[in-house]
N, C-alpha and C positions, 0 to 999 in steps of 0.2 A: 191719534195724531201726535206727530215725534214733537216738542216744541222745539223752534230756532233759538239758536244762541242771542241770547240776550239779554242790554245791560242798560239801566236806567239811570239818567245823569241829570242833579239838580243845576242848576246854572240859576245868574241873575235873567231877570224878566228883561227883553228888548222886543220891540217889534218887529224887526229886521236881521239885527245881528249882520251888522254891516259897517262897522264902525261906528263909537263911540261919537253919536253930534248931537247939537243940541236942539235937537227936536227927538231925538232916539238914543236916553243916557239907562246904562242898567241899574235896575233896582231890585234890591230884595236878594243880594246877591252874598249876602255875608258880611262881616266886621270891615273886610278887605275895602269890600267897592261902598263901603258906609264912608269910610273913613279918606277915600282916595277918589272915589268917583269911577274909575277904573276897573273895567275884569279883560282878560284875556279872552270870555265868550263872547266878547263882542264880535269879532270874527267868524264867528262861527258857521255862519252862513253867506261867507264874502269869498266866492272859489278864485282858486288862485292857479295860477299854469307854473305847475314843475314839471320840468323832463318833460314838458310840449304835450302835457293833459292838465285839463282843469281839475280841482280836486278841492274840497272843502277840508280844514283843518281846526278840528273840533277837541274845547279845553272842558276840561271839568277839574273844579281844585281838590285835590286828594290830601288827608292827613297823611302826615310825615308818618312814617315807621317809628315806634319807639328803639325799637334792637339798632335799627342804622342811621335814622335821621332824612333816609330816603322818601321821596313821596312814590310809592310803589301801587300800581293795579295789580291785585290779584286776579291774573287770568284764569287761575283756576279752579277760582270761587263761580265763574257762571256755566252756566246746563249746558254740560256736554263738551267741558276743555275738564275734568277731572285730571286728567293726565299730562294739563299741561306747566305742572307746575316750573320746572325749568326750562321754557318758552319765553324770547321774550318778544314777542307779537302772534295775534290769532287773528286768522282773517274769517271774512265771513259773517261778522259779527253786524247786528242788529242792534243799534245805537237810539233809545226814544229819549230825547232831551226835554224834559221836565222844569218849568218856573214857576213861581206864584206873582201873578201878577201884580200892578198896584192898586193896592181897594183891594185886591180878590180876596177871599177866605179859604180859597182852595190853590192847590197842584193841579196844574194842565201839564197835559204832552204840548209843546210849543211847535215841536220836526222830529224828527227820525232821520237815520242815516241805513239805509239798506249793504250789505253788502261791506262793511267797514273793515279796516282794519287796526285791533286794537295793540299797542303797547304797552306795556307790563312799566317802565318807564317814562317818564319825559320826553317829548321830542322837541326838538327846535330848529325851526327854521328864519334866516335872515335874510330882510328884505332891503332894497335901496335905500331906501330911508331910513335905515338904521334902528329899523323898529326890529326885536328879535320874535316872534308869533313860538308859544310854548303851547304843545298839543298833546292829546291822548288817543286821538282817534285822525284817521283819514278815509277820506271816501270819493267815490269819483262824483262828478256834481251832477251827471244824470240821475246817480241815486240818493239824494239827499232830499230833502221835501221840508218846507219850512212854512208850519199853518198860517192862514190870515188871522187876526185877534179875535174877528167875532166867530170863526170856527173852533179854537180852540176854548172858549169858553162860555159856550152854547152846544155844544153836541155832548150829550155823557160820554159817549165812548173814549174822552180825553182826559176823563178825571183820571187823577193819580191817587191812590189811598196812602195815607199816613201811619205807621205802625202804630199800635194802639191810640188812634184816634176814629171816632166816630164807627167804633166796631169793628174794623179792620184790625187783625193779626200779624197783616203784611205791608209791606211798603218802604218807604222812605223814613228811615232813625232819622240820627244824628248823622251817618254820614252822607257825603254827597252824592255816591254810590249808591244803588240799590242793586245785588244782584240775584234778581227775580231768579226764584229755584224752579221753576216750570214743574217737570215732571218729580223732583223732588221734594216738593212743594205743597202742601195742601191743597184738597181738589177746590176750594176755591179760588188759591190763588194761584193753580192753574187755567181754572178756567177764566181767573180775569187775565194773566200776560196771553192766555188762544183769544182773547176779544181784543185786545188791544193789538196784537200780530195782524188780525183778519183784517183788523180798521186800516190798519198802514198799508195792507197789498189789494186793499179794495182803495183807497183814498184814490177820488180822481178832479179833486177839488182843484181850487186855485194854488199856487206853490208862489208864495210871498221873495222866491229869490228870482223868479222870472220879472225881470224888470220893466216898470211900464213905460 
C-alpha cells in the first residue's frame, strides 16, 4: 500500500475551532496563547467562502528559519514531495490536526483535512473586520472533518505518539510539525500513519463543524 501524503500539525486544544469565546478559548497551545489567550487555530474549522467556495483555512505555528528568519514548511520533507523542494505549494495533501487536551496526558488527532493544499509559506487572508486569518493549509469544507471530544479521546485509533516517550521512536519532537515518513519510516511507524490514514477514510461519525 503506497502511503498518502501526509502531515501532522500540533495546534492548541479547542472544541470547535470556531472562534476564540468564552465557553471555547485554546489551551495547550504554546508560550504564545499562554501568554495572550490567542491562536490563529482557532479558525480552523470556521469555513469561510473565497471566490464563491467554502473552504477551511488551517494555521499551525512554524519555527522561524534560522539562515532567513522566515517561518518556512518544508514541503519536501513529507512522503512522496522529495522533489518538491522549490514548490511553493503541494496539493493533495492529508492534513491530521493534533492537540493535547485539558487534563489529558496524551496527543489526540482533533480533524483532518482530506485533500488539502499545503504552502511552503504563510498565507493570509483579510477579512471585513479587519481581522487578517494567517494560514498553512486550505481545504474545501466538504473535506475537512473535525472529531466530537468524546471521539477523540476515547477511540485509540486517535492517539498521537510522542517521540521518545512511552516507547515510541516516532512522533511529535519539539516541533509543531510532524512529518510522518510512511514508507520511509519504520515499519511501525508505517504501519501506525496506514491506521491512522484507514481511521480518517473509514470515519463516518459525527463532524463537530456540522452545526446543530
Amino acid at each position: 500500500m503506497k502511503t498518502k501524503t501526509v502531515i501532522f500539525c500540533r495546534v492548541a486544544s479547542m472544541e470547535y475551532y470556531r472562534g476564540n469565546t468564552e465557553k471555547d478559548r485554546p489551551v495547550n497551545g504554546g508560550s504564545h496563547v499562554d501568554l495572550t489567550g490567542e491562536a490563529h487555530e482557532c479558525y480552523n474549522f470556521d469555513p469561510v467562502n473565497i471566490d464563491g467556495e467554502d473552504v477551511c483555512l488551517g494555521f499551525v505555528m512554524i519555527a522561524r528559519t534560522s539562515s532567513t528568519g522566515n517561518m518556512t514548511l518544508h514541503l519536501e520533507k513529507m512522503n512522496g514531495c522529495e522533489l518538491a523542494k522549490n514548490l511553493e505549494s503541494v496539493d493533495g495533501v492529508t492534513v491530521v490536526w493534533c492537540a493535547k487536551g485539558e487534563g489529558s496526558k496524551n496527543t489526540r488527532v482533533v480533524g483532518f483535512y482530506k485533500n488539502a493544499t499545503a504552502y511552503r509559506y504563510p498565507q493570509f487572508q483579510d477579512f471585513e473586520n479587519d481581522y487578517c486569518q494567517q494560514y498553512n493549509f486550505v481545504a474545501k469544507k466538504e473535506d475537512c472533518v473535525l472529531l466530537p471530544i468524546n471521539e477523540r479521546y476515547t477511540k485509540s485509533e486517535w492517539y498521537v505518539p510522542m517521540s521518545g516517550k512511552n516507547g515510541y521512536e516516532f512522533g511529535f519532537g519539539r516541533s509543531n510539525v510532524w512529518f510522518a515518513n510512511g514508507e520511509n519510516g519504520s515499519l511501525k511507524e508505517r504501519d501506525y500513519v496506514e491506521r491512522v490514514l484507514e481511521a480518517i477514510e473509514n470515519y463516518s461519525g459525527r463532524n463537530l463543524m456540522e452545526k446543530e
